[in-house]
N, C-alpha and C positions, 0 to 999 in steps of 0.2 A: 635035387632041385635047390634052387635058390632059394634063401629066407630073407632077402633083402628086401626093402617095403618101397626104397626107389623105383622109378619106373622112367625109362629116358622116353624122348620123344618119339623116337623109332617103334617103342616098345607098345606106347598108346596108340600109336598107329597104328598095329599090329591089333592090338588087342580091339578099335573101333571097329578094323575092316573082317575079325573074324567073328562077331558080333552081327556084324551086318550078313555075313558070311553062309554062317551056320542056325541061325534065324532059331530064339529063345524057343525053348519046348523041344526042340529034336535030342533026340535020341544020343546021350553022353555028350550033350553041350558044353557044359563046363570043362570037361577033359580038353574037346576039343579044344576051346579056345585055348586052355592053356598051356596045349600043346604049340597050334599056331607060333604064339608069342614067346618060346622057349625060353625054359629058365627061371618059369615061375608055377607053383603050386597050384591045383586046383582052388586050397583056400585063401592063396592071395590072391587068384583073380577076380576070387568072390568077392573078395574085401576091397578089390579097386571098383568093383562093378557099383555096389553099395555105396562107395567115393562121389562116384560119379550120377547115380539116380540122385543124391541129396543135393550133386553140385545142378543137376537140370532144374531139380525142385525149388533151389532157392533161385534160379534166376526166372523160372516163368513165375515165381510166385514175387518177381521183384525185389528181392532180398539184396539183388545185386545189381545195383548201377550200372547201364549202359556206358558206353565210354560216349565222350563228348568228343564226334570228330568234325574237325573244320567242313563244311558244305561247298563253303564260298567258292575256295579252288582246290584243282587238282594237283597233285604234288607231282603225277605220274603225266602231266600233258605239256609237251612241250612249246 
């Protein structure tokens, strides 16, 4: 297994949709997932998963700035 702490984008994909997948408490979850997402350790996916509860935590807790997008017009309407 990998020891690399990157994670591309394909990879987090991987690792949301087997999350949502395999649904927290069942039965060798963490294997699974980090089976799913090949290539990564049970304890790095622990260590993204952890990444990722701090990254929800500071934005419902506002820690992190909305972005400011334009209202006025659509970029996407022709």
């Amino acid at each position: 297994m990998s020891s690399n702490s990157k994670w591309t984008a394909w990879e987090n994909k991987v690792f949301e949709d087997a999350l949502a997948s395999y649904g927290k408490g069942t039965a060798e979850w963490w294997q699974n997932v980090a089976e799913a997402v090949g290539g990564k350790s049970v304890e790095e996916v622990k260590r993204h998963y952890q990444k990722l509860v701090q990254d929800i935590n500071r934005i419902e807790t506002g820690k992190v700035p909305l972005p400011n997008y334009n209202t006025t017009t659509n970029p996407y309407k022709s």
